[in-house]
C-alpha atoms as a printed R data frame, in Angstrom:
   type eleno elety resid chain resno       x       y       z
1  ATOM     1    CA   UNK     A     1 -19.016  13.422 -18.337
2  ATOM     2    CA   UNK     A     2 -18.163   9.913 -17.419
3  ATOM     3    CA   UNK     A     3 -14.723   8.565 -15.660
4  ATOM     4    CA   UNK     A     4 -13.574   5.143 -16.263
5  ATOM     5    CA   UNK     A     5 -11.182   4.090 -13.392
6  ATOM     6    CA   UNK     A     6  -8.813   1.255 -14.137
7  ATOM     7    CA   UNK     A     7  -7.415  -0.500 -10.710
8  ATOM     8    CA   UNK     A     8  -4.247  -2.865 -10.767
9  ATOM     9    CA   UNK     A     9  -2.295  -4.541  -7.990
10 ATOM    10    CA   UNK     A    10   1.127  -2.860  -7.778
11 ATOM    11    CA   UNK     A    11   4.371  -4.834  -9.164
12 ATOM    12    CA   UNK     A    12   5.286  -7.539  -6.799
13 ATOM    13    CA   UNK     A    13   1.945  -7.953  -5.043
14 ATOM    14    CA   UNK     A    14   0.700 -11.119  -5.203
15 ATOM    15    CA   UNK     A    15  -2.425 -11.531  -7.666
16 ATOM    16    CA   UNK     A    16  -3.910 -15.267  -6.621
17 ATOM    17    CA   UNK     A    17  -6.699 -14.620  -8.796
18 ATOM    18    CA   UNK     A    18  -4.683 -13.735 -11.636
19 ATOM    19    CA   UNK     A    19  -2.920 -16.741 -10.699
20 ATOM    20    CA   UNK     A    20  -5.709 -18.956 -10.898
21 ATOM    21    CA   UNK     A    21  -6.927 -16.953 -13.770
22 ATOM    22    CA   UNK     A    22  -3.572 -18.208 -15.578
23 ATOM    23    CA   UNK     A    23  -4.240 -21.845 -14.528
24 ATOM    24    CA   UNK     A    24  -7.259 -22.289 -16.043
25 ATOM    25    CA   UNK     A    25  -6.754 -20.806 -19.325
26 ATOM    26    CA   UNK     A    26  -3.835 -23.139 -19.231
27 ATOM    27    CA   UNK     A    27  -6.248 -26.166 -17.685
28 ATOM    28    CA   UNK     A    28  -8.203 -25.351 -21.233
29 ATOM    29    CA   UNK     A    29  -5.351 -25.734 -23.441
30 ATOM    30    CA   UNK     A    30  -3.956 -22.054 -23.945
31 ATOM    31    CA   UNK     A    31  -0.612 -22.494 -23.380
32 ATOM    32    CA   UNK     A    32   2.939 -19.586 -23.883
33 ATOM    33    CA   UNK     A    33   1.231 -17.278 -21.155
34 ATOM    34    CA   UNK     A    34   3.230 -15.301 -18.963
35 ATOM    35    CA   UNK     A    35   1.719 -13.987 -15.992
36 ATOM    36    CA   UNK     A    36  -1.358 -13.025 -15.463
37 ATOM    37    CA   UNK     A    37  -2.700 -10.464 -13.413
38 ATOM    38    CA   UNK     A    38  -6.126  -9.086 -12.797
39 ATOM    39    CA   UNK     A    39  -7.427  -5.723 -11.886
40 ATOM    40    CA   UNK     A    40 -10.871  -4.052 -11.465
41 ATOM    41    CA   UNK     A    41 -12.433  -1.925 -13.957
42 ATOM    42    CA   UNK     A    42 -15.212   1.102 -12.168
43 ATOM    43    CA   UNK     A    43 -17.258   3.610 -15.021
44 ATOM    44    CA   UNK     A    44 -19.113   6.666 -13.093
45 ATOM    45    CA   UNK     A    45 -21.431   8.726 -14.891
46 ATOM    46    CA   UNK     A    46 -21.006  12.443 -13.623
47 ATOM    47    CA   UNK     A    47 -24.291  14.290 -15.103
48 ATOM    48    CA   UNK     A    48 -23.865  17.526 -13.751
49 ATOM    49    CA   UNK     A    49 -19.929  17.651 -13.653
50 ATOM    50    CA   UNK     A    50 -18.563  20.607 -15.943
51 ATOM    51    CA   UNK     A    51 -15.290  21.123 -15.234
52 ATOM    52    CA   UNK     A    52 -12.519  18.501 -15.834
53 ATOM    53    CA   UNK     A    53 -10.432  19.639 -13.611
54 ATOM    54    CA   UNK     A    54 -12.184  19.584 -10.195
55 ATOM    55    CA   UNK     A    55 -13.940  16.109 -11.526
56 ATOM    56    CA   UNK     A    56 -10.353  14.614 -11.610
57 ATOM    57    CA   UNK     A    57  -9.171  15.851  -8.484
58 ATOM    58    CA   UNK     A    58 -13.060  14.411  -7.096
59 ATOM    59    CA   UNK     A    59 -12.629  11.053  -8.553
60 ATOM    60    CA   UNK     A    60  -8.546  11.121  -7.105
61 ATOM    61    CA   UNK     A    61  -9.964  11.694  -4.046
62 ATOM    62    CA   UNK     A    62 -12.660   9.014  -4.336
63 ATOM    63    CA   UNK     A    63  -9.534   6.105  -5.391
64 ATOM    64    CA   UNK     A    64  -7.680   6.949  -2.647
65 ATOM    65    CA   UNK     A    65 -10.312   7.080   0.049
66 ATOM    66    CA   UNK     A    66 -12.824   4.134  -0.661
67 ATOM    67    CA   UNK     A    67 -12.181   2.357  -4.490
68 ATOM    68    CA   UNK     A    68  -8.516   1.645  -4.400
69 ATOM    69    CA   UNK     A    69  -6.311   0.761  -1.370
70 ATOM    70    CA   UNK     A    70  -2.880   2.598  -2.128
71 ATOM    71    CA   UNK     A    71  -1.078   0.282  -0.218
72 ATOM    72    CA   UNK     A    72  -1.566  -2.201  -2.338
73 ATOM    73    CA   UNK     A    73  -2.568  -1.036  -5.944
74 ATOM    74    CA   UNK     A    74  -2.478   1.874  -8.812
75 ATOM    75    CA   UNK     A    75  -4.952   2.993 -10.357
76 ATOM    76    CA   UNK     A    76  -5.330   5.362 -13.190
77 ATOM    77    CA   UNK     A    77  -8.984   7.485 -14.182
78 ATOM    78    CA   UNK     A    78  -9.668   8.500 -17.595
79 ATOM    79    CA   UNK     A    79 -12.433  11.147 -18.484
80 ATOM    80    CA   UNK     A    80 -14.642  11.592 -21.146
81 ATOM    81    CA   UNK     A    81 -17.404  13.565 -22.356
């Protein structure tokens, strides 16, 4: 099984990467963007998980204690076989 875990600052947090992100792609000529925001993308390969269930209640667990601050952003897992 393998989880793909998609992180994103909350609305109204302030994103100065996807700021400066935004800034260069304008800098290079790409111009009508709207904001820009950036988030963090985290794949983890669960060999021996078997049950979907208990893997996404593992992997909520694992966002809200050490990959994602919840203060601050969402995030939102996605399993596969």
């Amino acid at each position: 099984m393998k989880a793909r875990i998609e992180i994103r600052l909350k609305p109204g947090i302030l994103d100065p990467q996807g700021k400066a992100i935004g800034g260069a792609l304008a800098g290079l000529g790409y111009s009508g963007l709207g904001e820009v925001r950036q988030g963090k993308l985290i794949e983890i390969d669960l060999p021996t998980a078997t049950d979907t269930e208990s893997a996404a209640r593992d992997l909520d667990a694992m966002c809200k204690t050490l990959l994602a601050n919840p203060v601050t952003e969402d995030f939102s897992v996605t399993l596969s076989e």
